[in-house]
MARBA-3410 file (N, C-alpha, C, O; in Angstrom, 1 decimal):
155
12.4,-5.2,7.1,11.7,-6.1,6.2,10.2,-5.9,6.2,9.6,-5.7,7.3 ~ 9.5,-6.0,4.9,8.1,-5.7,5.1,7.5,-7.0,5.6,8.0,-8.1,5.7 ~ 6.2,-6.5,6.0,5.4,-7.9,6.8,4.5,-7.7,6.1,3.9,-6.6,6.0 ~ 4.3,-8.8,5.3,3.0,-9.3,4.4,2.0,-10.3,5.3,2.2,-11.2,6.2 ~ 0.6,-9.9,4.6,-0.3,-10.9,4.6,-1.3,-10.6,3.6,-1.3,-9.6,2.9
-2.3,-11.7,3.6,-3.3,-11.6,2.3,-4.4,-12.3,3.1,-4.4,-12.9,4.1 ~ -5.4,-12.0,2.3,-6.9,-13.0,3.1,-6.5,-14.4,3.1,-6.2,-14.9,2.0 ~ -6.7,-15.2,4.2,-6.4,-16.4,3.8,-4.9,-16.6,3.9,-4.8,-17.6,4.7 ~ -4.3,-16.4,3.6,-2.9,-16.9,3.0,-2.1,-16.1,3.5,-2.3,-14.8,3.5 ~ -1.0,-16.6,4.1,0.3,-15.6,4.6,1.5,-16.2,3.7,1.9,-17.3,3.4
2.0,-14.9,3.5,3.7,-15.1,2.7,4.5,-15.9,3.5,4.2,-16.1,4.7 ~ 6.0,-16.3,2.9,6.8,-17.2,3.9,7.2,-16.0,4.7,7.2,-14.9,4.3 ~ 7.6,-16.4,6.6,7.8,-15.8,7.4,7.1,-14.5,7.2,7.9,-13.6,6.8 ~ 5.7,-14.2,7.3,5.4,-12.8,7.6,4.7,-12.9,8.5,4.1,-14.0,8.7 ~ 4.5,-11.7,9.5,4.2,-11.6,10.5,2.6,-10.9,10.5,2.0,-10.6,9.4
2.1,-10.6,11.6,1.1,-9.8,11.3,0.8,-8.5,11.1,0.9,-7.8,12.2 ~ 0.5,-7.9,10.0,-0.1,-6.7,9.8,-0.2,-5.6,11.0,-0.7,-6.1,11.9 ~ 0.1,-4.3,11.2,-0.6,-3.8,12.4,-1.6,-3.2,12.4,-1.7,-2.4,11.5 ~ -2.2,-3.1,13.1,-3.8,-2.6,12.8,-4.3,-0.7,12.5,-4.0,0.3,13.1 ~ -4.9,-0.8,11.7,-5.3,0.7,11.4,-5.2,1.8,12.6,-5.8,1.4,13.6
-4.7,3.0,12.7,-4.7,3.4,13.6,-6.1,4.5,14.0,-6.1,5.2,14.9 ~ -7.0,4.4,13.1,-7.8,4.9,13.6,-9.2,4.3,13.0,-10.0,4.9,12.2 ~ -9.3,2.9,13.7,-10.2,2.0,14.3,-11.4,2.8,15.0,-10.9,3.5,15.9 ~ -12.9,2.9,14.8,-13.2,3.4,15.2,-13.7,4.9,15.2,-14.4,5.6,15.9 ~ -13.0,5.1,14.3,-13.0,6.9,14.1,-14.2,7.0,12.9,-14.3,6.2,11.9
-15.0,8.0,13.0,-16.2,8.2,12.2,-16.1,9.1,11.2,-16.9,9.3,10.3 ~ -14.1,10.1,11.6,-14.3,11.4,10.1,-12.9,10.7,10.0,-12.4,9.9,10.8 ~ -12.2,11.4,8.8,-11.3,11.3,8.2,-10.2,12.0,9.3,-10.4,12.9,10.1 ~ -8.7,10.6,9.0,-8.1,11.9,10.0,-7.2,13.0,9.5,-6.4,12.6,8.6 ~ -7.1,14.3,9.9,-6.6,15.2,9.7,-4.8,15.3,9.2,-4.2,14.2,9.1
-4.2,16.2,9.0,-2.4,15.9,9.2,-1.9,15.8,10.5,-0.9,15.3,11.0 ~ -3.0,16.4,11.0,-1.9,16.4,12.4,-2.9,14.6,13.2,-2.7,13.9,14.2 ~ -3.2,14.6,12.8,-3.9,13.1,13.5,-2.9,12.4,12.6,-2.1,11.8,13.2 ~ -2.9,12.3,11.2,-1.9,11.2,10.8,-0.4,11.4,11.6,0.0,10.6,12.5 ~ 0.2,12.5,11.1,1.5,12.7,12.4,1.7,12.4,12.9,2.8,11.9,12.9
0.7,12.3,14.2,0.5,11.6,15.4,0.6,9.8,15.3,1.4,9.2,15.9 ~ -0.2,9.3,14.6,-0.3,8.2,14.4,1.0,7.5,13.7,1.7,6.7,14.3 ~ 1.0,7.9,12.6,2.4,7.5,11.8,3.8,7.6,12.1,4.7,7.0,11.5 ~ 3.7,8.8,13.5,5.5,9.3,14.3,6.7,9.5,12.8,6.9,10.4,12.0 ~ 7.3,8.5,12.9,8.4,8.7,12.5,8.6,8.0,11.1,9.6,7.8,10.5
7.0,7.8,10.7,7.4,6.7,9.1,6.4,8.1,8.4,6.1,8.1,7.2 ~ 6.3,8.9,9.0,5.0,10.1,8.4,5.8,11.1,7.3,5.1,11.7,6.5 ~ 7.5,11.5,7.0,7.6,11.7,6.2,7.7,10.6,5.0,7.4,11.1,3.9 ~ 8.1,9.2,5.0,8.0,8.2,4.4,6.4,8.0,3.7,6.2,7.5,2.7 ~ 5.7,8.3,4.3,4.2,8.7,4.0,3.8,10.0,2.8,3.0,10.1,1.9
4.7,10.7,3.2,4.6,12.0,2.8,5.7,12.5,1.5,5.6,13.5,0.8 ~ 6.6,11.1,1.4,7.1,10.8,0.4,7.0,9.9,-0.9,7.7,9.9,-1.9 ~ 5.9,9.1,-0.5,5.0,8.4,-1.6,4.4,8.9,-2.3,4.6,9.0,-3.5 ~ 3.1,9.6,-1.5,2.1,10.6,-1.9,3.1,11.9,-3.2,2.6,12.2,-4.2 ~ 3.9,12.2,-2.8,4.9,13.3,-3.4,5.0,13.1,-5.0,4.7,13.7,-6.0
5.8,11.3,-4.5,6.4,11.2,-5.8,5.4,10.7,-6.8,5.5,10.8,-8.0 ~ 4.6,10.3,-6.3,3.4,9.5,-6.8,3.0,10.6,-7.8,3.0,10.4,-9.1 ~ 2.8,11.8,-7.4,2.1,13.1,-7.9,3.0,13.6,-8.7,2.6,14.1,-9.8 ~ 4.1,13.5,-8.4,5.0,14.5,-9.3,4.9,13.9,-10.3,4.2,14.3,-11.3 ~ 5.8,12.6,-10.3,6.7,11.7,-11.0,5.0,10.8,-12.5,5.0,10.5,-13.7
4.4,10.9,-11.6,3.0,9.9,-12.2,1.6,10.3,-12.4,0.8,9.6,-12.9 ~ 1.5,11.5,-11.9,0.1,12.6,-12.2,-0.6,12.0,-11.6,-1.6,11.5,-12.0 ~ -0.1,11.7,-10.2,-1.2,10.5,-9.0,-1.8,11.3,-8.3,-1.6,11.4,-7.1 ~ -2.7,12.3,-8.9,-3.2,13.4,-7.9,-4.2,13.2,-7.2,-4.2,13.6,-6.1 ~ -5.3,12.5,-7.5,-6.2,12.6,-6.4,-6.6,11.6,-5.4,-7.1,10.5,-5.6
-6.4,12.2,-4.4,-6.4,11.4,-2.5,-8.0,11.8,-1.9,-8.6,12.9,-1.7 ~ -8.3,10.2,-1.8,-9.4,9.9,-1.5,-9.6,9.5,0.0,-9.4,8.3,0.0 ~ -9.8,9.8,1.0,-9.6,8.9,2.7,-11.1,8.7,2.2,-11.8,9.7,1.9 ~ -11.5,7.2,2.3,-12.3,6.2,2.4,-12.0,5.3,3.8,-11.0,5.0,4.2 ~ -13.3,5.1,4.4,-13.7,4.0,5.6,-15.1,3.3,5.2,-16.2,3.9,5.1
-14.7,1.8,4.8,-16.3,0.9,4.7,-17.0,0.8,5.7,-18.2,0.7,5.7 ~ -16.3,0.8,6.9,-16.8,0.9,8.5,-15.6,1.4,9.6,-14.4,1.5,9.4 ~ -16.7,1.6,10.8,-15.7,2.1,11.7,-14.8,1.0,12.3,-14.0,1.5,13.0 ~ -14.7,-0.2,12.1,-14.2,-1.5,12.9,-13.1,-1.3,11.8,-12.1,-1.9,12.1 ~ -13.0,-0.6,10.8,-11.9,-1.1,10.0,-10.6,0.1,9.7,-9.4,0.0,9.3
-11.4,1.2,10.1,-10.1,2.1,10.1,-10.3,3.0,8.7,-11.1,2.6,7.8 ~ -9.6,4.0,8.5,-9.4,4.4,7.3,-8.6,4.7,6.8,-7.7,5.1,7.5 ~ -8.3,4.6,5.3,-7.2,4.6,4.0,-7.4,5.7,3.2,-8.4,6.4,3.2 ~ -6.3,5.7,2.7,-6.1,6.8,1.8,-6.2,6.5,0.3,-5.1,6.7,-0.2 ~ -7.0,6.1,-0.5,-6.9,5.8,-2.1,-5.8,6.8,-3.0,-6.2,7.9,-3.3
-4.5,6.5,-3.3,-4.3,7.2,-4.6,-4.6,7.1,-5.8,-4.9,6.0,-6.1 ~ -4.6,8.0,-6.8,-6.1,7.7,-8.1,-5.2,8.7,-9.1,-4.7,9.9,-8.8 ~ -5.0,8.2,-10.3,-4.5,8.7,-11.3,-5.5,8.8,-12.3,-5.4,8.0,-13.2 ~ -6.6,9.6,-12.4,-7.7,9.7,-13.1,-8.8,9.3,-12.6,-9.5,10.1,-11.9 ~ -9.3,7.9,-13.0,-10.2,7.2,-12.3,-9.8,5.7,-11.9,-10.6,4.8,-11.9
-8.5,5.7,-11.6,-7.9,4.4,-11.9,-7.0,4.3,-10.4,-6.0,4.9,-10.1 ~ -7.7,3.2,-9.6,-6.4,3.6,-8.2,-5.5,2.6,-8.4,-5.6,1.5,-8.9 ~ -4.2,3.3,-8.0,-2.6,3.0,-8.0,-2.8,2.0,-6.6,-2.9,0.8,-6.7 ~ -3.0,2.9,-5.3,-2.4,2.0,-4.4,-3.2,2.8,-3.1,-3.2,4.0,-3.1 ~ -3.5,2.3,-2.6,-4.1,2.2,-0.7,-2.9,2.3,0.2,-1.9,1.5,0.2
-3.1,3.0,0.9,-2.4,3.6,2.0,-3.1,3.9,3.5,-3.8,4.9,3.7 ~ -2.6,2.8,4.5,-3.8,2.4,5.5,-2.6,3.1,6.7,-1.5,2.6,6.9 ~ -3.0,4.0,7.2,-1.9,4.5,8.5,-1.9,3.1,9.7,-2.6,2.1,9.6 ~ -1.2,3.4,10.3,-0.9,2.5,11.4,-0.2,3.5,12.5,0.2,4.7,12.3 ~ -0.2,2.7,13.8,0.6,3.6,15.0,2.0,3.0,14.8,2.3,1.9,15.1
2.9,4.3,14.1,4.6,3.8,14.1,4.6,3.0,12.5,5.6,2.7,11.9 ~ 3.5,2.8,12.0,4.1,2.8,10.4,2.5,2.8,9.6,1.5,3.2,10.2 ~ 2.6,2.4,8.5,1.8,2.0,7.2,1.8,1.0,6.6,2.9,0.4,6.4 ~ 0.4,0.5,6.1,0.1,-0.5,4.8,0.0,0.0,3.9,-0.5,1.1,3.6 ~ 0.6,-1.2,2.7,0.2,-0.1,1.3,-0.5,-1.3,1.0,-0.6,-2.1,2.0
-1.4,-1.6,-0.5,-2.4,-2.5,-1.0,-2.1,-1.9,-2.2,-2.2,-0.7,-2.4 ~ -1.8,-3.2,-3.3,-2.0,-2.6,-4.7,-2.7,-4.0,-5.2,-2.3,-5.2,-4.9 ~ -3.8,-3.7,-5.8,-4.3,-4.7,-7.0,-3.2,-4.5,-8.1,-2.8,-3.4,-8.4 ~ -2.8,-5.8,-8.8,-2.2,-6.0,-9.9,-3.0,-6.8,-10.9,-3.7,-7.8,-10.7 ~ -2.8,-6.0,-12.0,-3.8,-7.3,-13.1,-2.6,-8.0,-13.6,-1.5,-8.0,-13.2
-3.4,-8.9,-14.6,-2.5,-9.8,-15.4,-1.5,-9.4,-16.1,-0.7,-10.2,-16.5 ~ -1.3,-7.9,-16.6,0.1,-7.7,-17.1,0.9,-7.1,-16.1,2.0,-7.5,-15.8 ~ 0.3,-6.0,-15.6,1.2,-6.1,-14.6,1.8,-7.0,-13.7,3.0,-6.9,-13.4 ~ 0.9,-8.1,-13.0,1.9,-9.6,-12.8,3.2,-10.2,-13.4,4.1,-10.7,-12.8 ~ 2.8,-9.9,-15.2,3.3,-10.7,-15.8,4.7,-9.9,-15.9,5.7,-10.6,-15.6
4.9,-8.6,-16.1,5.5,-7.2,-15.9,6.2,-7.5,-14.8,7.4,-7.8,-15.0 ~ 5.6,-7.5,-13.6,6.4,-7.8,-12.3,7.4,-9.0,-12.7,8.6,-9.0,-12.5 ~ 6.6,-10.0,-13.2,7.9,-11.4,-13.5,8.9,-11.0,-14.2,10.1,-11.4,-14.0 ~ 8.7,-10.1,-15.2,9.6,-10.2,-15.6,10.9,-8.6,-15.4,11.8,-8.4,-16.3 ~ 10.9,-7.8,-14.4,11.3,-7.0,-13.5,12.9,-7.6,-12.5,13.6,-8.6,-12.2
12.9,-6.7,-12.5,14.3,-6.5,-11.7,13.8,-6.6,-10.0,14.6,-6.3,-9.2 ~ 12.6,-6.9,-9.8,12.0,-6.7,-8.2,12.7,-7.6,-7.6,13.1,-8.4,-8.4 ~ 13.0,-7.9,-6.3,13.7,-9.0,-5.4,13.5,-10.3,-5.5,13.3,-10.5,-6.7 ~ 13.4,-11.4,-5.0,12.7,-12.6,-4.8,11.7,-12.4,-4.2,10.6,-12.8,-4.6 ~ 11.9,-11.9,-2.9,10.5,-11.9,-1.7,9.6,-10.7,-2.5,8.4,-10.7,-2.0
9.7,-10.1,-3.3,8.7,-8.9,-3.3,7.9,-10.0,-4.5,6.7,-9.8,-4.6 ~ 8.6,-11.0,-5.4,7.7,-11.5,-6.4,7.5,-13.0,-5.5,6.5,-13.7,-5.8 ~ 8.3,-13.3,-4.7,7.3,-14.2,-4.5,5.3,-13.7,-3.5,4.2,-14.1,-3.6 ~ 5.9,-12.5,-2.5,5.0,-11.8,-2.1,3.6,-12.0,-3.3,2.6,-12.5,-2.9 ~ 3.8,-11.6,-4.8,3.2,-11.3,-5.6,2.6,-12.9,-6.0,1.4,-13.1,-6.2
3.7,-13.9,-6.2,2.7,-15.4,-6.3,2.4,-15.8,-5.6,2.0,-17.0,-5.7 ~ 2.2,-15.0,-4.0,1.5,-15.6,-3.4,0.3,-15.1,-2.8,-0.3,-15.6,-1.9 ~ -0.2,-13.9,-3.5,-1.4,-13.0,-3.3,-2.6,-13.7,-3.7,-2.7,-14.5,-4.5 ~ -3.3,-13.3,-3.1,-4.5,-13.9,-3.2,-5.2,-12.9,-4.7,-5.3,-11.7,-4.9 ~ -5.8,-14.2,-5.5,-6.2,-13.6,-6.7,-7.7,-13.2,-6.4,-8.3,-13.9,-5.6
-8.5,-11.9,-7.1,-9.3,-11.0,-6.9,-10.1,-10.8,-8.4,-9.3,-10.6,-9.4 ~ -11.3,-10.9,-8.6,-11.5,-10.3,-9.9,-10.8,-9.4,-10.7,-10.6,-9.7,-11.9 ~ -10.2,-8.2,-10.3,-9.5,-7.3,-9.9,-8.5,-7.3,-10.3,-8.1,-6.5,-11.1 ~ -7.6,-8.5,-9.8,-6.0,-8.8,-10.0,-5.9,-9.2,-8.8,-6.8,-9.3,-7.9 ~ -4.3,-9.4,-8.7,-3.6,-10.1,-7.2,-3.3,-8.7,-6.3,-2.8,-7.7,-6.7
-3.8,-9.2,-5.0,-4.0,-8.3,-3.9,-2.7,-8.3,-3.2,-2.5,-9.4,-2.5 ~ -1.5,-7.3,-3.1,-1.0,-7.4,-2.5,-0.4,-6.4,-1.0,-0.4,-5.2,-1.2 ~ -0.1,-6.6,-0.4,-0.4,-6.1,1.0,0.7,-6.3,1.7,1.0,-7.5,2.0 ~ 1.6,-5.0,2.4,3.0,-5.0,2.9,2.7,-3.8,3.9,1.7,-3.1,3.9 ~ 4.0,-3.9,5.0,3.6,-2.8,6.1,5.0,-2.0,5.6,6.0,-2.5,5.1
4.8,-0.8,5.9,6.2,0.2,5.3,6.7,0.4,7.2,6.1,0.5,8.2 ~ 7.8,0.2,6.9,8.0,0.4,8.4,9.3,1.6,8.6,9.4,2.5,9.5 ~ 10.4,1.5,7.1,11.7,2.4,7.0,11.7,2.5,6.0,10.7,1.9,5.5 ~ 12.6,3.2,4.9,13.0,2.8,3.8,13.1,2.1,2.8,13.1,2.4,1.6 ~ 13.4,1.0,3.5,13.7,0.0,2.3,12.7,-0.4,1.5,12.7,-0.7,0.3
11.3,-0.3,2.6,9.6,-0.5,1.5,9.5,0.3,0.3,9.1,0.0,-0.8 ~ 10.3,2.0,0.8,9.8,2.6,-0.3,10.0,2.3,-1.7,9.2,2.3,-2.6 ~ 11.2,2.0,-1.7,11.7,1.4,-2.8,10.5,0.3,-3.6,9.8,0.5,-4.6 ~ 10.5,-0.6,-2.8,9.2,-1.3,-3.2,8.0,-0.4,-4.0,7.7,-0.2,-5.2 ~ 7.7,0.1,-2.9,6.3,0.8,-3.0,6.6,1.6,-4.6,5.8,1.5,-5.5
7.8,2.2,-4.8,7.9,2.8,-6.1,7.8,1.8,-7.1,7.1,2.1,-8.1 ~ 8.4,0.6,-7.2,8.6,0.2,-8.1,7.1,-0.7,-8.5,6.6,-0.9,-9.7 ~ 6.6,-1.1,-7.2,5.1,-2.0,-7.7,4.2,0.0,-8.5,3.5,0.3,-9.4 ~ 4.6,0.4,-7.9,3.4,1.7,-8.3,4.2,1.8,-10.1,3.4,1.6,-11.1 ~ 5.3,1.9,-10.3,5.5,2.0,-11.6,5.4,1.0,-12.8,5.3,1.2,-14.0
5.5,0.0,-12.2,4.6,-1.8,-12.6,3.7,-1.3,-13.1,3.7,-1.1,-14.4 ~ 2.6,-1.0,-12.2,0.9,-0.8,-12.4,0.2,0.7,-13.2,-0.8,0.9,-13.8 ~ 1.2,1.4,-13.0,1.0,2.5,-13.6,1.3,2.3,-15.4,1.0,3.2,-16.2 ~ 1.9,1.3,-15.5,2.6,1.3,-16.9,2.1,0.2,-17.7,2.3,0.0,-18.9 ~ 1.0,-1.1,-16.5,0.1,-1.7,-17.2,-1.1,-1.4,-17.0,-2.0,-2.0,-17.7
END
């Protein structure tokens, strides 16, 4: 099950987030540093990025850090436009998608679960759109992950 949170506000039953795994680090980390960090969710990682690209022309990967206290993410970017954030962890990943107002509205009206749209009315709203924020831990996220990325890509 994914574990959500948002600034401020936590989804029903979510736990906490796990922390970036490379807190502190001043360059970008390498493949074999993600590897390391991600273990056993790193093809699941490596299957986002994939399909993102093939399937969606999500080509360009940005590793961005605003500071070292916070770790760093991976931006995926279909032109100039980012899809979704991808924050490593030790033993899994966060994804982060801004959604605007149609794609919200899009999500409502979707075939997505209950928890992944209530996840979504309960995001904290952003100039931006609604911020939403899940930990990939097996499988079952990916699914997610594809379907908010094809939401957003299509509004």
């Amino acid at each position: 099950m994914a574990k959500t949170a948002s600034a401020g506000k936590t989804a029903p039953a979510a736990e906490t987030l796990a922390p970036n795994a490379f807190i502190g680090k001043t360059s970008a980390p390498d493949d074999a540093d993600l590897a390391r960090a991600l273990g056993s969710t790193k093809p699941l990682w490596d299957q986002i990025v994939a399909v993102l690209e093939e399937e969606h022309g999500v080509a360009i990967r940005e590793w961005n850090s605003y500071s070292p206290k916070a770790g760093w993410a991976l931006r995926l970017k279909r032109k100039k436009r980012t899809i979704v954030w991808m924050s490593p962890c030790n033993g899994c990943f966060r994804v982060t998608f801004i959604l605007g107002g149609k794609a919200v509205a899009a999500a409502q009206q979707s075939k997505l679960s209950s928890r992944v749209l209530r996840m979504i009315d309960e995001a904290p709203q952003y100039p931006e759109g609604r911020g939403i924020r899940f930990q990939v831990d097996g499988p079952k996220e990916i699914i997610i992950v594809k379907q908010l990325a094809q939401i957003k890509l299509e509004n």
